[in-house]
C-alpha positions as CSV (number, residue, x, y, z in Angstrom):
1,X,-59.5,58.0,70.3
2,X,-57.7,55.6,72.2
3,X,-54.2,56.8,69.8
4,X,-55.4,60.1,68.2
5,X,-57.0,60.1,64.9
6,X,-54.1,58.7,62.5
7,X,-51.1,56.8,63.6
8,X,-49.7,55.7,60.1
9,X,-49.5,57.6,56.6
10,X,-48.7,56.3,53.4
11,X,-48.4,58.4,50.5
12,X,-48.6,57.8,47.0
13,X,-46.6,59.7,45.0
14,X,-47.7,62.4,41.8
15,X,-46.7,60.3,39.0
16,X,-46.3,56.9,40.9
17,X,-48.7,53.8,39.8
18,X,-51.3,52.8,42.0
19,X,-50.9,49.3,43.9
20,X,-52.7,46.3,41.9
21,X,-54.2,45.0,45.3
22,X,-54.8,46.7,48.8
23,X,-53.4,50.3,49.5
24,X,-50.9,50.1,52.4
25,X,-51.8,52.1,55.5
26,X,-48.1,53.5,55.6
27,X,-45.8,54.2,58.4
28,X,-46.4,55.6,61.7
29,X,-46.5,59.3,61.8
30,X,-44.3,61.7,64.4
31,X,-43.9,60.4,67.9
32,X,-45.4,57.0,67.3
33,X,-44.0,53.9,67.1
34,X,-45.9,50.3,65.6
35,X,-45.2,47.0,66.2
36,X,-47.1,44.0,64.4
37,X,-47.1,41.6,67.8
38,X,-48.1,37.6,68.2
39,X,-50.5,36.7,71.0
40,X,-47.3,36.3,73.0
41,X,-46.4,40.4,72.4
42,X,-43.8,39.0,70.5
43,X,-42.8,40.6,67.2
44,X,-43.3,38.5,63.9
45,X,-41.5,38.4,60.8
46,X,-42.0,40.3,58.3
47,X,-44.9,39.2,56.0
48,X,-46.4,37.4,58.6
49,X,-49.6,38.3,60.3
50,X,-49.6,39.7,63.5
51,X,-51.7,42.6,65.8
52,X,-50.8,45.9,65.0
53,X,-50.2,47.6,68.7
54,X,-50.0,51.6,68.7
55,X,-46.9,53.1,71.3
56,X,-45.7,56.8,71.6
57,X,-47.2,60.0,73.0
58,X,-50.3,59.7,71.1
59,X,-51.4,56.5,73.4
60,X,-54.5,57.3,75.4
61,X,-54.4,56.3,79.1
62,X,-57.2,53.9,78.9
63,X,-61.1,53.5,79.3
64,X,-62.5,55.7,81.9
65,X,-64.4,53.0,84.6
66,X,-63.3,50.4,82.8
67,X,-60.2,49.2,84.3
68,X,-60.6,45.5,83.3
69,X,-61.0,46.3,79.5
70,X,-58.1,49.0,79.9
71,X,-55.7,46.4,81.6
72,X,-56.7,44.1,78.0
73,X,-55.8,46.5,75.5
74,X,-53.1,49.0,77.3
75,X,-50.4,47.2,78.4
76,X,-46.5,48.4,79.3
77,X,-44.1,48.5,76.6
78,X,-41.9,45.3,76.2
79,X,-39.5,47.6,74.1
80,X,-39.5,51.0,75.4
81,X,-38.7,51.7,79.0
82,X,-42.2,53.5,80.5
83,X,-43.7,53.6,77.5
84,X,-47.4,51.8,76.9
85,X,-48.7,49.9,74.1
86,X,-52.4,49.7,72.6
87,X,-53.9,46.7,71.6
88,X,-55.5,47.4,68.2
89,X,-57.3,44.6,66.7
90,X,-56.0,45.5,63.4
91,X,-54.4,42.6,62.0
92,X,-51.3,43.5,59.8
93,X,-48.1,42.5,58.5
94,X,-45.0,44.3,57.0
95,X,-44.7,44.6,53.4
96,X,-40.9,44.1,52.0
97,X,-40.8,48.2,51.6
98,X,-41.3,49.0,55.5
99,X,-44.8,49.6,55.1
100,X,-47.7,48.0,56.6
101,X,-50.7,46.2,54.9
102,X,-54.0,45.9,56.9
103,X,-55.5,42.3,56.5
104,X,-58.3,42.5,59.1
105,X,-59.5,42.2,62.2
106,X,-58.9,40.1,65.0
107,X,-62.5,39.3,65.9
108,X,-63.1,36.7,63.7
109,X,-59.7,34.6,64.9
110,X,-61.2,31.1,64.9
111,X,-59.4,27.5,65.5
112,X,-60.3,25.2,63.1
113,X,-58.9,21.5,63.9
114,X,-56.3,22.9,66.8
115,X,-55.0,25.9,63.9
116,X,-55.3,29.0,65.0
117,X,-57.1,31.0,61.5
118,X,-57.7,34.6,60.8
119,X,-61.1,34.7,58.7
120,X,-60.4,38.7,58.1
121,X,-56.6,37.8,57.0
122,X,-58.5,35.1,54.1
123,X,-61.4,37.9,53.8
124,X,-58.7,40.4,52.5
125,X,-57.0,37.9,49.9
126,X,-60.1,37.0,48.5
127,X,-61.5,40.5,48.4
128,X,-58.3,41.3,46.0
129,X,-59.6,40.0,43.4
130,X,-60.6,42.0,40.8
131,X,-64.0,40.4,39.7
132,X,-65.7,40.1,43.8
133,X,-67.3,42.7,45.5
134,X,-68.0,42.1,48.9
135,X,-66.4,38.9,50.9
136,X,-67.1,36.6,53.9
137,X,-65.5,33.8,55.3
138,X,-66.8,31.5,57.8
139,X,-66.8,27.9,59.2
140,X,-69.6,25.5,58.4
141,X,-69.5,21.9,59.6
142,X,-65.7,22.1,60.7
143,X,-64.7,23.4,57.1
144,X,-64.1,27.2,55.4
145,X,-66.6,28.5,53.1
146,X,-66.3,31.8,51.5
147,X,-68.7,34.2,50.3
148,X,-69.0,36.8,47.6
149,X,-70.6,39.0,45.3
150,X,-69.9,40.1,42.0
151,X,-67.7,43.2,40.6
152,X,-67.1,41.8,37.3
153,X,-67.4,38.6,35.3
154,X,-67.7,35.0,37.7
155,X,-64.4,33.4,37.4
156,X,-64.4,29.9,38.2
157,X,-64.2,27.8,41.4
158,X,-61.0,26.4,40.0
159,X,-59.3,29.7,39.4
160,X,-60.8,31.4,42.6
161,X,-59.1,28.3,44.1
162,X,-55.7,28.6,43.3
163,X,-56.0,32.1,43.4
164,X,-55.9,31.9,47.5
165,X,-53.7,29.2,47.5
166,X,-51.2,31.3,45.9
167,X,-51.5,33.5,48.4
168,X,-51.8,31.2,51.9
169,X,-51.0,28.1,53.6
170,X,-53.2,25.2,51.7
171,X,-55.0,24.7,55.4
172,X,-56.2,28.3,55.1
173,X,-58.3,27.9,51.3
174,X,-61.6,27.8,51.5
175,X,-63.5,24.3,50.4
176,X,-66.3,26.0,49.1
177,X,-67.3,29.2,47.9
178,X,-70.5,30.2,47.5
179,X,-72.0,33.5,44.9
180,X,-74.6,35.4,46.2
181,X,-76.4,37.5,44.0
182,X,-76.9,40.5,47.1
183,X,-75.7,40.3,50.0
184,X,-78.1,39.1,53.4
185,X,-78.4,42.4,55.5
186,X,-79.8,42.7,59.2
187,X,-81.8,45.5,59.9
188,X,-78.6,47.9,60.8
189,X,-78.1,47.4,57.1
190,X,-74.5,45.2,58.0
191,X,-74.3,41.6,56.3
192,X,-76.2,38.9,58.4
193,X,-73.8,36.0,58.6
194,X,-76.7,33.8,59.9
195,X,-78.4,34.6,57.1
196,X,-75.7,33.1,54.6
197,X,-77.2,29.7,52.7
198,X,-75.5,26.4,53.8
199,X,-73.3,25.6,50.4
200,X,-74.3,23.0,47.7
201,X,-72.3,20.6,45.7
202,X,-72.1,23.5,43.0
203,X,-70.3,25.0,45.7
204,X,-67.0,22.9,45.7
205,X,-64.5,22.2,43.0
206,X,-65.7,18.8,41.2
207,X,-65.6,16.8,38.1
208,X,-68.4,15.0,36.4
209,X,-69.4,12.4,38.7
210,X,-69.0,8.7,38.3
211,X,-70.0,6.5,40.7
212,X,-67.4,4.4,42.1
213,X,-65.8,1.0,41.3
214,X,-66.0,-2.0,43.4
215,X,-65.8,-2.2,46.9
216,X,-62.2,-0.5,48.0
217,X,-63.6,2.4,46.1
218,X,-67.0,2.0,47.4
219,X,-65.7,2.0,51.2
220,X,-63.1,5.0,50.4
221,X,-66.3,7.3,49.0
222,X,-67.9,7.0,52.0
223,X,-65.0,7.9,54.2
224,X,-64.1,10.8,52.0
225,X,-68.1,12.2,52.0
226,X,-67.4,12.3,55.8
227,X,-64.3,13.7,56.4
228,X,-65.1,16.7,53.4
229,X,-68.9,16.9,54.7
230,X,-70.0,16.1,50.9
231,X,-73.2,13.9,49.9
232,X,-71.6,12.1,47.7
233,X,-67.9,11.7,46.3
234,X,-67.2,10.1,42.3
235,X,-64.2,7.8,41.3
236,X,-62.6,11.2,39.8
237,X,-63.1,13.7,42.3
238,X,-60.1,14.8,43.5
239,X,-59.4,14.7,47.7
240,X,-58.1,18.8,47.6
241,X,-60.5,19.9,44.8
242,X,-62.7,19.0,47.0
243,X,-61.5,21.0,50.2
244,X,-59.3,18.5,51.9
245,X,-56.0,19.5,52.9
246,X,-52.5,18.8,54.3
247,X,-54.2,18.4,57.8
248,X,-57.4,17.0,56.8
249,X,-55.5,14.7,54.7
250,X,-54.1,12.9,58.4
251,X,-57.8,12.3,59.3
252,X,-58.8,10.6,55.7
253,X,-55.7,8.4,56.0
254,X,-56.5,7.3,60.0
255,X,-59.9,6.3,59.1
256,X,-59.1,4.6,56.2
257,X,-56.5,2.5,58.1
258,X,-59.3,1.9,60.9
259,X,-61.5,0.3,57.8
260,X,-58.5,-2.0,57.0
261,X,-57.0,0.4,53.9
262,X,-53.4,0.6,53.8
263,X,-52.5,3.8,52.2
264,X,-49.5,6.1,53.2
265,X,-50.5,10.2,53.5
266,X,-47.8,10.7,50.8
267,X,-49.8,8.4,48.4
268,X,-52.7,10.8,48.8
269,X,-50.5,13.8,47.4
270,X,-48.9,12.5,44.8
271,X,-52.3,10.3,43.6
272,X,-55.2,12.8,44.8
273,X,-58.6,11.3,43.2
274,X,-60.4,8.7,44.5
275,X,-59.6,6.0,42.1
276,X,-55.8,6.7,41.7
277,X,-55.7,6.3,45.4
278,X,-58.0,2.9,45.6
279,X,-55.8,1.8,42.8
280,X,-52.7,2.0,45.4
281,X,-54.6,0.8,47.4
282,X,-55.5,-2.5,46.4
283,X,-51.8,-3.3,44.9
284,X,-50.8,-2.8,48.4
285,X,-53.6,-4.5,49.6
286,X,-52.2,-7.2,47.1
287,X,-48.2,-6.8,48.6
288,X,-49.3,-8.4,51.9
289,X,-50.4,-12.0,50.4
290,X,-49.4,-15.1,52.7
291,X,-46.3,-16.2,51.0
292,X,-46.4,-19.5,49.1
293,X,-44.3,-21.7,51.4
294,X,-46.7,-21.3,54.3
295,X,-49.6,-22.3,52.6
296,X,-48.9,-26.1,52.7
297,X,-48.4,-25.3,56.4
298,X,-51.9,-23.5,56.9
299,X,-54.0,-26.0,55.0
300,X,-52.3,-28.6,57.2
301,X,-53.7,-27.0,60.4
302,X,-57.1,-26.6,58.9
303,X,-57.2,-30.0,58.2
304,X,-56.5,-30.3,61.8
């Protein structure tokens, strides 16, 4: 009501093949005009995310005795001289053929270490796939876990995996997903989030564990257990397998450094698991020796 019934129309042609993922919602329809906005009302570009906002005669001229939530979502036209804009929710983003794609909504816009992060945007990628059913996305102890049930046979955590990241930014992948045999519902028969289960190692991409190898690796599990939220992390379990990612990656390094590892963040791309990275580790561990002419010259003072 608060822009008619439709404001967009996409039509798929007789004889035309139906879209392998999400059907578009189309175009705007007579008299209306869309724009896909940032949280600055400032257009994006296309194929990014943005709020759809609704302009045109069709516009509705706000909440009646609700002037502070009509002031929120009807605001003037930056564009159009008198005109007035609504503020959707919807989030969206231009396809490369004009049309839009709807990813979600807006409510579940979340910051996750100082990133702004559209849940419904990794909701709808995720929900693409052919073999899940129903989706969820939320954050658990500072990192994304998804949710899902079943269409079709379970395709592994490694697959669903790079699945997403094919899709979005490495910082926006879930580090654990979780199947659900049925999905949790509260008594108005929608999904009860609270109700979701906390996830379990099976959970999160890992290999078979083996414990790790003298003390640089020893030190390095512990500090990657923390930073993922993990019980436990093996000599072969590999740092983005595991959920880590460009961003989380800063942290691992920081507090590795604070426990007296040297390690560059560039080592922990191109040598991901946890003894490739001890390995580096230790050799430059190893590089900073006291050179051999001062040792005389120490010996001397601890004679002293």
């Amino acid at each position: 009501t608060e822009a008619t019934v439709d404001s967009s129309a996409w039509t798929l042609e007789p004889g035309a093949a139906v879209p392998a993922l999400q059907l578009p919602i189309g175009r705007a329809i007579n008299n209306t005009r869309l724009y896909v906005l940032d949280e600055h009302d400032t257009p994006v570009p296309m194929g990014v995310s943005g709020q759809l906002h609704i302009g045109g005669v069709g516009v509705a001229r706000g909440y009646l005795g609700l002037e502070q939530m009509t002031a929120e979502r009807f605001i003037d036209s930056p564009f159009v001289p008198g005109d007035r804009l609504y503020r959707t929710g919807d989030l969206v983003r231009y396809l490369p053929d004009g049309n839009l794609e709807f990813l979600g909504r807006n409510d579940f816009q979340v910051k996750l270490r100082g990133v702004r992060l559209e849940l419904g945007e990794i909701e709808s990628r995720l929900a693409a796939h052919p073999a899940l059913r129903d989706v969820a996305v939320l954050i658990r102890d500072e990192r994304l876990v998804a949710y899902f049930t079943l269409r079709g046979q379970a395709p592994s955590l490694e697959a669903l995996r790079a699945y997403v990241l094919e899709q979005l930014p490495e910082y926006m992948v879930p580090a654990a997903f979780v199947q659900l045999d049925e999905w949790p519902l509260n008594p108005a028969g929608k999904l009860d989030r609270r109700a979701l289960p906390e996830p379990g190692l099976e959970a999160v991409v890992s290999r078979a564990y083996e414990p790790p190898v003298g003390e640089i690796e020893t030190l390095m599990a512990g500090i990657w257990a923390d930073v993922l939220k993990l019980a436990r992390v093996g000599r072969h379990d590999h740092f983005f397998e595991l959920g880590g990612h460009s961003l989380l990656a800063v942290t691992l390094v920081a507090r590795m450094r604070k426990a007296g590892l040297e390690v560059d963040a560039r080592t922990l791309f191109s040598q991901p698991t946890l003894a490739q990275l001890a390995a580096c580790t230790t050799a430059q561990v190893q590089r900073v020796e006291v050179p051999q002419t001062a040792i005389p010259q120490l010996n001397r003072r601890r004679r002293i």
